[in-house]
N, C-alpha and C positions, 0 to 999 in steps of 0.2 A: 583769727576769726575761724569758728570751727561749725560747720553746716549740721553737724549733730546735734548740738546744741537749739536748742530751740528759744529764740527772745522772746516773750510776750509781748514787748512792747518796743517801739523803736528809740527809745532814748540811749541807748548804747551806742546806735547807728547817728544818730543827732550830733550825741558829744565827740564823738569819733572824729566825723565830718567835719564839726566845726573847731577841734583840736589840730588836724593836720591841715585844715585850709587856713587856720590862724598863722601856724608855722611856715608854711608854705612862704604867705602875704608876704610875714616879717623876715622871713631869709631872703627872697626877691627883693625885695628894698634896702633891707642891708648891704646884701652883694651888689646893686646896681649901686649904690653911694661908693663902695668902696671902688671898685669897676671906675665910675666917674673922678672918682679923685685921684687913685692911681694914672688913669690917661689924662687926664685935663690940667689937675692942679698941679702936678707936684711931677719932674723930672725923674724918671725913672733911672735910678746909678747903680742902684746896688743889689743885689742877686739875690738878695732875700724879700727886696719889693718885688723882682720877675714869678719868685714860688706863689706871693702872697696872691699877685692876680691870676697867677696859675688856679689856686686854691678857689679865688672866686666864682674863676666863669665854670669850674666844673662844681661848685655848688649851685650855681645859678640853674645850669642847667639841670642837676639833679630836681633841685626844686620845683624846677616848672614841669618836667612832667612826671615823677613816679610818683607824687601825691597825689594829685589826678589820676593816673591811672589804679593807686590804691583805692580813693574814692569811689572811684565807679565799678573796681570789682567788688570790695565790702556793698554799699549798697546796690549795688545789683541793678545800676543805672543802663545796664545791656546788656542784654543777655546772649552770650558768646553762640549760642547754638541756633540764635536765629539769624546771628549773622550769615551774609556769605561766607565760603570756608576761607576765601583766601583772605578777608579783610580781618577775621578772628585769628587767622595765623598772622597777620601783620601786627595786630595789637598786641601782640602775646609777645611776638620774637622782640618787638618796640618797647616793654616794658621790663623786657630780661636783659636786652642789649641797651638800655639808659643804664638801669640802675648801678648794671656791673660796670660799665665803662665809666661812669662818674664816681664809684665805690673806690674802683682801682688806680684810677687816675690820685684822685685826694690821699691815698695810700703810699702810691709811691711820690707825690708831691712833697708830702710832713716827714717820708722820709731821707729825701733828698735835702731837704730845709734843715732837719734832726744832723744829718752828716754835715752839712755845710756850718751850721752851730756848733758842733765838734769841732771841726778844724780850726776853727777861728778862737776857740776856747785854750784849745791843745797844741795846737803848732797854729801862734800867730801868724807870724814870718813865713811861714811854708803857705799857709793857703792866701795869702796877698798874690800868686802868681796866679790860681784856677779859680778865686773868686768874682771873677766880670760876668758883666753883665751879658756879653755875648754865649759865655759859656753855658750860663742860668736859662737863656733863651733856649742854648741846644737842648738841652739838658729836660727840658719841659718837648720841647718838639720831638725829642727823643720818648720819653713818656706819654706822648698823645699817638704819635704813629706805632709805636712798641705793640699799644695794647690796642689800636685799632687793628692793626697787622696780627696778632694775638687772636680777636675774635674771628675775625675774618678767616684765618686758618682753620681754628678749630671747628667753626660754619664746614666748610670747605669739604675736611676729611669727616665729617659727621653727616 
């Protein structure tokens, strides 16, 4: 979206809005299905179900807020400058720390998933010792505190 630009009319803004709040819907209800079937139906054993619901809850959570808050910067549902300063800087740093933190997470989720499908492809016998489930769980807690510990530094000396 570029402020130079001048729309004449808001159908850009319409389709826009009603493209990524479609997306939004349908990835929130697909990740809550799988979310629920992952915990409820189906016995969690093997380490490629622990990445996939890794995978979920940080698309879920992408979902639910950086399209909202794309929404409401494109249309210009608020305008940052009449906010308070500190509520404008909360929105701001909340829209940079979701998106990257869900960005990064899914990133290195598909490639922990990517390596654990190699091993199992290429040295069967070898990765039957590090493919359990407890290690899938580290492995993912290691990846959510990594990069919250990651922001949180760079915050820090910044």
């Amino acid at each position: 979206y570029n402020e130079d630009v001048k729309i004449q009319d808001n159908s850009y803004l319409l389709l826009f809005t009603i493209l990524w709040s479609t997306i939004a819907i349908i990835g929130i209800l697909a990740n809550l299905c799988v979310i629920f079937v992952m915990l409820f139906s189906i016995k969690l054993t093997s380490a490629t179900q622990y990445f996939i619901l890794n995978l979920a809850v940080s698309d879920m959570l992408f979902l639910m807020i950086c399209p909202a808050l794309l929404i409401i910067n494109v249309n210009k549902l608020i305008h940052y400058d009449q906010l308070p300063h500190f509520l404008a800087v909360v929105m701001c740093k909340a829209d940079y720390f979701s998106s990257h933190l869900t960005v990064f997470i899914n990133c290195l989720t598909l490639m922990s998933m990517t390596f654990d499908r190699y091993m199992v492809i290429m040295h069967p016998l070898r990765s039957l010792s590090f493919r359990t489930k407890n290690k899938a769980i580290l492995v993912n807690l290691i990846i959510w505190i990594g990069r919250l510990k990651n922001y949180i530094h760079l915050k820090i000396i910044k």
